[in-house]
C-alpha positions as CSV (number, residue, x, y, z in Angstrom):
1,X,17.3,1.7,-16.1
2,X,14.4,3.8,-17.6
3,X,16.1,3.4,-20.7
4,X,15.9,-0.7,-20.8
5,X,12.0,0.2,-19.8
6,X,12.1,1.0,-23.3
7,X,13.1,-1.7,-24.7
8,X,11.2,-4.0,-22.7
9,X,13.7,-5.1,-20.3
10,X,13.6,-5.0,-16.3
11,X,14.9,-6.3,-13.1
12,X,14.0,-9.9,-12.4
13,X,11.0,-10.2,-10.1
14,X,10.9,-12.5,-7.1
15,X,7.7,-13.5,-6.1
16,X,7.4,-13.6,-2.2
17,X,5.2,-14.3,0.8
18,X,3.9,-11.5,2.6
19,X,2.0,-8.4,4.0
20,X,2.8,-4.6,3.4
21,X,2.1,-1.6,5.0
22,X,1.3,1.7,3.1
23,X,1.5,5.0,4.8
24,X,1.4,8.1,3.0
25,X,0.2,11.6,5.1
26,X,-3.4,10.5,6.7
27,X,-3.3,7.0,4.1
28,X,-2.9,3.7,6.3
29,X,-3.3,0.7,4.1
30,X,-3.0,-3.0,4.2
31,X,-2.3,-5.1,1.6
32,X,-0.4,-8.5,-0.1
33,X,2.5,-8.4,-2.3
34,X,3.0,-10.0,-5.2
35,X,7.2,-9.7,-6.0
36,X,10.0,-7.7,-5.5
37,X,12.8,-6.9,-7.7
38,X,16.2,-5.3,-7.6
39,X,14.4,-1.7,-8.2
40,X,10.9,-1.8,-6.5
41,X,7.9,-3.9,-5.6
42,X,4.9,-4.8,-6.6
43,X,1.5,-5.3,-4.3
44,X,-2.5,-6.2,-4.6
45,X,-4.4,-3.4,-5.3
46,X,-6.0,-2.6,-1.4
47,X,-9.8,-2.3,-1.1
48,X,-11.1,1.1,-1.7
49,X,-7.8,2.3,-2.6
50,X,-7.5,6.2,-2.9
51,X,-3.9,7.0,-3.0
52,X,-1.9,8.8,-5.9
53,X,1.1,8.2,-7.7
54,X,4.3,10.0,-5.9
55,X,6.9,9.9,-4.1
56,X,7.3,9.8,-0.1
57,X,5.3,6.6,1.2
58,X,6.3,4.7,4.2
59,X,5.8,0.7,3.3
60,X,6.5,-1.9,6.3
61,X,7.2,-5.0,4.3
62,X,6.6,-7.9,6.8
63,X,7.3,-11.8,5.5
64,X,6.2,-15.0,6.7
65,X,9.6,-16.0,7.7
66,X,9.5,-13.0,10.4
67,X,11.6,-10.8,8.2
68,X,10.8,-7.2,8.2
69,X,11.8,-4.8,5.4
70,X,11.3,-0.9,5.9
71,X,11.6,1.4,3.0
72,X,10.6,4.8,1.6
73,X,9.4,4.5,-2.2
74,X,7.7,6.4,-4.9
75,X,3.9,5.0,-5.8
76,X,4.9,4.8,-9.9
77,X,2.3,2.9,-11.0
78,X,-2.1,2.2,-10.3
79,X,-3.0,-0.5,-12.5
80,X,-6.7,-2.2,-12.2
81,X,-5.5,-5.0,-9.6
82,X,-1.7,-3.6,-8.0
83,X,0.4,-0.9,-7.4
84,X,3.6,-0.4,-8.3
85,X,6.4,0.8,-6.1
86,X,9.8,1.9,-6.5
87,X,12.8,2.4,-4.0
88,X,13.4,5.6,-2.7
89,X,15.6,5.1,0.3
90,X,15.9,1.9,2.4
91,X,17.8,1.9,5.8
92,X,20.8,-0.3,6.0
93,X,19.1,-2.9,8.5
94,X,16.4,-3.4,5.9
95,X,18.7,-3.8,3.0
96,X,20.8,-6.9,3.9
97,X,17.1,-8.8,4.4
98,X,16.0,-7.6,0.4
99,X,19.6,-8.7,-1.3
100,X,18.6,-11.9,0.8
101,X,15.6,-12.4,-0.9
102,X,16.7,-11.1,-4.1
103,X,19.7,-13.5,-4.3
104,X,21.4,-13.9,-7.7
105,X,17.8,-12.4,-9.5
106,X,19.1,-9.3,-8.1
107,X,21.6,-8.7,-11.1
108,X,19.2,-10.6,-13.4
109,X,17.1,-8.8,-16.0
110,X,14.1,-9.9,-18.2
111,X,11.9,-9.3,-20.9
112,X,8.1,-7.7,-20.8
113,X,5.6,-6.7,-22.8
């Protein structure tokens, strides 16, 4: 995976509906996201933000349709307006409602710049 990143190439994102929690040690966050894809996520940049990138954050995904995605991920990327997330671990319960979303764009890859 890292080494399409090189080349420009990445998971499909999927844009999507919702509101995430970010918990990190004392952090408690609120904020939108944007999409998911196969390998992380990717949400609005949360007021006053003063997180780093790592690993080990708790993020509650909860979607408009009542779905509710839990997952551990690494913080990979702080851009001016969104963070980047990737999977670390997600429990079994949660996984069935993400390949839901995902759908076929799950085994889909596209170019970026």
């Amino acid at each position: 995976m890292k080494e399409d990143a090189l080349h420009g190439i990445r998971p499909r994102r999927v844009p999507v509906d919702g509101s995430i929690q970010i918990m990190q040690g004392d952090l408690l966050e609120v904020a939108r996201v944007r999409d998911l894809s196969a390998t992380g996520l990717r949400v609005e940049m949360p007021r006053g933000w003063r997180g780093k990138e790592g690993p080990n954050y708790i993020l509650d995904l909860f979607l408009d349709d009542d779905r509710h995605i839990h997952m551990k991920a690494s913080l990979k990327r702080i851009l001016s307006d969104s963070l980047g997330f990737e999977y670390q671990e997600i429990p079994d319960e949660s996984q069935a409602a993400l390949w839901d979303i995902l759908g076929e764009a799950a085994f889909v890859k596209e170019r970026f710049r």
